[in-house]
C-alpha positions as a Python dict, from the first residue, in 0.01 Angstrom:
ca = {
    (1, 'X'): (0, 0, 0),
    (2, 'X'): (294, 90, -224),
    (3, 'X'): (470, -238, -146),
    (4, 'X'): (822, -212, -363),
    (5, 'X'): (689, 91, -515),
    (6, 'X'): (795, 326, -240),
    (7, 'X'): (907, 666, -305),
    (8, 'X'): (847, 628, -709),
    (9, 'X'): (717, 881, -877),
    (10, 'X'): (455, 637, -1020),
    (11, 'X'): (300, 667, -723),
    (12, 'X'): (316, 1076, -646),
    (13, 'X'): (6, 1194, -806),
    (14, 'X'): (-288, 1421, -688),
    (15, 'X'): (-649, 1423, -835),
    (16, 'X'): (-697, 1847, -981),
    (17, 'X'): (-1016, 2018, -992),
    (18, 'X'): (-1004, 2099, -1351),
    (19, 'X'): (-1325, 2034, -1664),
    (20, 'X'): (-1230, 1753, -1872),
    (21, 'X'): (-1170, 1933, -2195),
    (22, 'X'): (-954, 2154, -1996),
    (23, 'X'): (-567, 2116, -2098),
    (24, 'X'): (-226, 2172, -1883),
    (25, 'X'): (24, 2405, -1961),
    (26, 'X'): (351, 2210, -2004),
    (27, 'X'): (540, 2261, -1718),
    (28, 'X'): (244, 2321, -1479),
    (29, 'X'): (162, 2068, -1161),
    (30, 'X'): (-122, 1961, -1362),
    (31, 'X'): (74, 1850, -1679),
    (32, 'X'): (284, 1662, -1439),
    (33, 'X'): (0, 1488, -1217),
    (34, 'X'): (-159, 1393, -1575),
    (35, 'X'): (180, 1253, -1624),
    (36, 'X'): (225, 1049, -1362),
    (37, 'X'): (-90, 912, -1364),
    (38, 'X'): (-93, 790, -1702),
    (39, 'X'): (243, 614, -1652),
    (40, 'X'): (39, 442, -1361),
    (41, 'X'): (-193, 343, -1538),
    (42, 'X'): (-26, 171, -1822),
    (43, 'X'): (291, 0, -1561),
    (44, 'X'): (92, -40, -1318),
    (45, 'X'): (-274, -116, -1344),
    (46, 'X'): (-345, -218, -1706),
    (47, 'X'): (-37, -502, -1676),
    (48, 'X'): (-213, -661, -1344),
    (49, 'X'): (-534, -611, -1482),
    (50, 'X'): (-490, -818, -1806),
    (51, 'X'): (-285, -1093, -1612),
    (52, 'X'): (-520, -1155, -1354),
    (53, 'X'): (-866, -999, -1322),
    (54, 'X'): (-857, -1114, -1748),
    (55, 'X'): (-833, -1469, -1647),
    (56, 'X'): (-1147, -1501, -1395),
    (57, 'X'): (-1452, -1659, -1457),
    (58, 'X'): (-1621, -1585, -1039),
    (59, 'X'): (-1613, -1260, -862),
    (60, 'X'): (-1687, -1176, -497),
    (61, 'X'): (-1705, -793, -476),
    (62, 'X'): (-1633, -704, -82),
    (63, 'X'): (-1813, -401, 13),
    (64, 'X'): (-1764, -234, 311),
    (65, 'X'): (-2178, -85, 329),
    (66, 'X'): (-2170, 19, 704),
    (67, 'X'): (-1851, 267, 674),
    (68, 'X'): (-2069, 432, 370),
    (69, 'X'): (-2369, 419, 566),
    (70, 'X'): (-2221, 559, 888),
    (71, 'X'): (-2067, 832, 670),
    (72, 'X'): (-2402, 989, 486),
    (73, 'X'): (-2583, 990, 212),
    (74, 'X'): (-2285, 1150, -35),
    (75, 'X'): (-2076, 857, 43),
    (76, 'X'): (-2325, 602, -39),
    (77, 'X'): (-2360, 733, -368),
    (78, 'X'): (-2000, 789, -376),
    (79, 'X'): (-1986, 387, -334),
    (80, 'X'): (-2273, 327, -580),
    (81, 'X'): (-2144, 511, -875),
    (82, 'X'): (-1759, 358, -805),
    (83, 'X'): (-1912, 15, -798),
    (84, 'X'): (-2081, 47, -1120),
    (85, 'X'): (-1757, 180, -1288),
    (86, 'X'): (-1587, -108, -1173),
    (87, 'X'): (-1779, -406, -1301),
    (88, 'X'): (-1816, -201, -1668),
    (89, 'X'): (-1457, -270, -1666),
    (90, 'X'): (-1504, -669, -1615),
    (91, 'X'): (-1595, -895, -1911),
    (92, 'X'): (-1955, -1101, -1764),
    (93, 'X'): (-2193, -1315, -1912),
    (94, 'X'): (-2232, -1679, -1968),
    (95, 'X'): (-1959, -1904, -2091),
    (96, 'X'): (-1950, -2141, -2361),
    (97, 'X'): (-1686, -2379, -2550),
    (98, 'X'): (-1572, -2044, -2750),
    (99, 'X'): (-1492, -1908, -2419),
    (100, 'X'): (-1220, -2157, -2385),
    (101, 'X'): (-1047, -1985, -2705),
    (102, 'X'): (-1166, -1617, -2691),
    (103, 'X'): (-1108, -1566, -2322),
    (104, 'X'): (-1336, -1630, -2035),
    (105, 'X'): (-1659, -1400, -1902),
    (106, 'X'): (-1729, -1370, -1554),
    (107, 'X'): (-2066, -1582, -1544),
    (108, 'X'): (-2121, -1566, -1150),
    (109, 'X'): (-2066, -1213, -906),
    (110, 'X'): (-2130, -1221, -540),
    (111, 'X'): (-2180, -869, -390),
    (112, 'X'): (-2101, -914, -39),
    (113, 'X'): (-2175, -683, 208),
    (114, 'X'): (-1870, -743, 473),
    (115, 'X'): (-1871, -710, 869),
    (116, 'X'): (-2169, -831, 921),
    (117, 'X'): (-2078, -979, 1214),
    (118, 'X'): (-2084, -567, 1385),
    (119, 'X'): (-2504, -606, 1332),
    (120, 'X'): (-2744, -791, 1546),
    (121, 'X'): (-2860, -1020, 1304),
    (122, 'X'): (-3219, -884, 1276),
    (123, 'X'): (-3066, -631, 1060),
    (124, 'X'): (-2883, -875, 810),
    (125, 'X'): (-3180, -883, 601),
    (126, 'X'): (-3199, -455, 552),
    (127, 'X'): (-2815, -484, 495),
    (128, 'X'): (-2863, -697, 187),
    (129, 'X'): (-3190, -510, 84),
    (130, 'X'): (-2932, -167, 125),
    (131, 'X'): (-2681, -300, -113),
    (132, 'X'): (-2899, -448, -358),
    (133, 'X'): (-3030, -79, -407),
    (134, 'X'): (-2663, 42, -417),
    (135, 'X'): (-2597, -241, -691),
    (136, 'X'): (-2885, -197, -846),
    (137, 'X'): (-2705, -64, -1194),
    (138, 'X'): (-2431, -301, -1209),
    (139, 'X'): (-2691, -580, -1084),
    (140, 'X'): (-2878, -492, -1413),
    (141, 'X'): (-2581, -487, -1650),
    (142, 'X'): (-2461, -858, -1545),
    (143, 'X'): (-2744, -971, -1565),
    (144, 'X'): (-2808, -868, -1912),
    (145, 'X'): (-2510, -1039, -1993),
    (146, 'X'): (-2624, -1367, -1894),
    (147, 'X'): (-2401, -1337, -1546),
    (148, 'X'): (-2597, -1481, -1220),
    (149, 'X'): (-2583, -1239, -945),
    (150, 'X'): (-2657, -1294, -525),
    (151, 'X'): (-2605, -1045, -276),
    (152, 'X'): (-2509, -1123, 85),
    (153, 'X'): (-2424, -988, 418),
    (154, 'X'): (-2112, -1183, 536),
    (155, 'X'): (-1839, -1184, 776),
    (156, 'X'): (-1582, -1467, 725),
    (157, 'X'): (-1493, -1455, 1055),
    (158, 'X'): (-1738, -1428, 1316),
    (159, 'X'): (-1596, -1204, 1624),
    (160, 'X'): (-1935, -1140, 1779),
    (161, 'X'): (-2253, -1289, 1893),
    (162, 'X'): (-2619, -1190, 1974),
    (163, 'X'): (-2733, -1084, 2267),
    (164, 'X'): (-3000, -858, 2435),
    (165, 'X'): (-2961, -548, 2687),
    (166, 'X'): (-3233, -417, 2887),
    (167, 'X'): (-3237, -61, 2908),
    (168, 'X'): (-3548, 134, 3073),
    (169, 'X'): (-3698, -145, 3052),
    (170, 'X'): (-3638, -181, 2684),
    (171, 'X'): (-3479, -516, 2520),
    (172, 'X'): (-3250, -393, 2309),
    (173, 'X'): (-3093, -603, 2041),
    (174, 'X'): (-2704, -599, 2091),
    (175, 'X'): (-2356, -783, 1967),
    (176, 'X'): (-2149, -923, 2266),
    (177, 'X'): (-1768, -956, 2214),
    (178, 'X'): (-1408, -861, 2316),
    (179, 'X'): (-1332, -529, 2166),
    (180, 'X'): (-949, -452, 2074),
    (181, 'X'): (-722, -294, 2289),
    (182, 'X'): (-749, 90, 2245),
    (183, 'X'): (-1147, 91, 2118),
    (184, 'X'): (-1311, 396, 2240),
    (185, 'X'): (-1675, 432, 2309),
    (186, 'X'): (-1788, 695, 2513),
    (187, 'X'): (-1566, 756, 2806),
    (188, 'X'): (-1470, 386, 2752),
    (189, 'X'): (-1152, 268, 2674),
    (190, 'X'): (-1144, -102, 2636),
    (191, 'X'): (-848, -345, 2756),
    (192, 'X'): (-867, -594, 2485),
    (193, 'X'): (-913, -837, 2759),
    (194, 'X'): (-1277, -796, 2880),
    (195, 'X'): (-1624, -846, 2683),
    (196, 'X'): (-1874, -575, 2630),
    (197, 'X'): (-2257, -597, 2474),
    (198, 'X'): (-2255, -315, 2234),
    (199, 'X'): (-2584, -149, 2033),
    (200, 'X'): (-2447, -23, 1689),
    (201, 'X'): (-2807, 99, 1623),
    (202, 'X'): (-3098, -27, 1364),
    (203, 'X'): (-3104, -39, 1067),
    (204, 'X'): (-3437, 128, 868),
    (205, 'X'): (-3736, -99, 766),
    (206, 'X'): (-3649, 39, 412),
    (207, 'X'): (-3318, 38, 189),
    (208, 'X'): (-3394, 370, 75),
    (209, 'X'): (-3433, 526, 391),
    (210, 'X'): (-3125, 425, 493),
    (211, 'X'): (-2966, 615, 113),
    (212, 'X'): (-3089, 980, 264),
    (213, 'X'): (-2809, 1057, 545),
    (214, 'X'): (-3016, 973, 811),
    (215, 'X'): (-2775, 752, 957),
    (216, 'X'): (-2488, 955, 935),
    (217, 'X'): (-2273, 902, 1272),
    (218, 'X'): (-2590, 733, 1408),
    (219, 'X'): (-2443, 388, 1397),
    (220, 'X'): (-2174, 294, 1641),
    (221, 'X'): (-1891, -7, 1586),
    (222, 'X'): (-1587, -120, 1744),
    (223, 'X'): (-1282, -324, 1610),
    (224, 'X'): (-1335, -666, 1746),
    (225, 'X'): (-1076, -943, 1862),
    (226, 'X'): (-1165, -1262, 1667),
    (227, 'X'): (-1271, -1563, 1929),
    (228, 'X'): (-1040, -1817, 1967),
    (229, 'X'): (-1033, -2148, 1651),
    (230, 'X'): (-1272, -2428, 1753),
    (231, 'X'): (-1116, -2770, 1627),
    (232, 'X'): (-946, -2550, 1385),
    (233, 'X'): (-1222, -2365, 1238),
    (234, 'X'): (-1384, -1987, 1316),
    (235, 'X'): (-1713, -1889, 1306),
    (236, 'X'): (-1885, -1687, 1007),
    (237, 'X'): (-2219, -1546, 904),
    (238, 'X'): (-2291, -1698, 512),
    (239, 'X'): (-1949, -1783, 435),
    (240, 'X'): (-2097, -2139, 362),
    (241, 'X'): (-2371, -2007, 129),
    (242, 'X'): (-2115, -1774, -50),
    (243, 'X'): (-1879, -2043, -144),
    (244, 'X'): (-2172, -2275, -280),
    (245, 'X'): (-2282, -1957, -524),
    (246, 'X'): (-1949, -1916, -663),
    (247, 'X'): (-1842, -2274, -640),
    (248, 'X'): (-2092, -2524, -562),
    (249, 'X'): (-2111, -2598, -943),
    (250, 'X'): (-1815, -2731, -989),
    (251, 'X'): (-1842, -2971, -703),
    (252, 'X'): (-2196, -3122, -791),
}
């Protein structure tokens, strides 16, 4: 999402396949790539690094576990080893009055598993199990530090509900909502107007059966329309439980 930096050449870079002690000749697309990217860095990312992610003291980290899952098992460790890079980069551990001069730590990190709400909730539970092995590292790390840690499944808004489909006479657990317009299943095209009970598969008993590939294109979900606001409010799966972890503190 370029936002105002459309069509700059900040932005017009390309990863290279090339060893890291491997240099450019000047001139090349590679010395210019390198280029670019290290102007990026230091306009770009480093400024809005240092004058916001610098000044927090809670972090929710949003991770989108059933788009990895779905994918195979190289993606999931593509999403394990990016998450542990990214919280090495974060300052966590417990803070103190010196805090208040030095600069303060992140002390409390909520990895949150998101859509939850496409999952019967009988697999909610194997979701969190599935990220905390996917965490694991970072988990570790922040710990270390003195940071608290909590891992969740959540969707802050709720655009499904449960319900069960019999099928040779087999209950199946299922999700019941209004799919968007356009969503394709099968030789279904759906309206955006009508409801449909979906199965997006099971989850395994085990996270790291679920870290092999053997879900790969096995689970199935849809893009759904959120219900309409009761007395001004949605539903959500743990969005309560969240907040108290990384705020309840400071209300007590």
């Amino acid at each position: 999402m370029p936002g105002d930096l459309a069509g700059s050449p900040l932005l017009t870079f390309a990863p290279i396949t090339a060893s890291a002690t491997q240099g450019y000749p000047k001139g090349s697309m590679g010395e210019l790539m390198e280029r670019r990217y290290n102007s990026y860095v230091s306009k770009i990312v480093r400024p809005f690094f240092f004058g916001h992610f610098a000044r927090l003291d809670r972090q929710i980290v949003l991770v989108d576990m059933l788009s990895a899952l779905n994918a195979g098992a190289a993606a999931v460790q593509d999403l394990k080893t990016a998450l542990t890079q990214v919280m090495a980069c974060f300052r966590m551990g417990s803070n103190s009055i010196l805090s208040e001069i030095f600069g303060r730590k992140i002390d409390r990190i909520m990895f949150a598993a998101t859509k939850a709400d496409l999952l019967h909730q009988n697999s909610h539970d194997k979701l969190e199990n599935i990220l905390r092995v996917i965490v694991d590292d970072a988990c570790r790390r922040a710990e270390f530090t003195g940071a608290r840690v909590e891992v969740a499944a959540l969707a802050a808004i709720r655009a499904t509900r449960e319900a069960k489909v019999n099928q040779k006479g087999e209950d199946l657990p299922c999700i019941a909502g209004t799919p968007q317009k356009g969503e394709v299943m099968g030789k279904t095209t759906f309206d955006g107007e009508h409801e449909a009970a979906i199965f997006p598969g099971d989850l395994p008993d085990t996270a790291q059966a679920a870290l092999d590939g053997t879900l790969q294109g096995q689970l199935k979900f849809l893009r759904f329309r959120p219900p309409p606001a009761k007395d001004g409010t949605f539903p959500h799966i743990r969005l309560d439980r969240t907040l108290d972890f990384l705020l309840g503190d400071r209300f007590s």
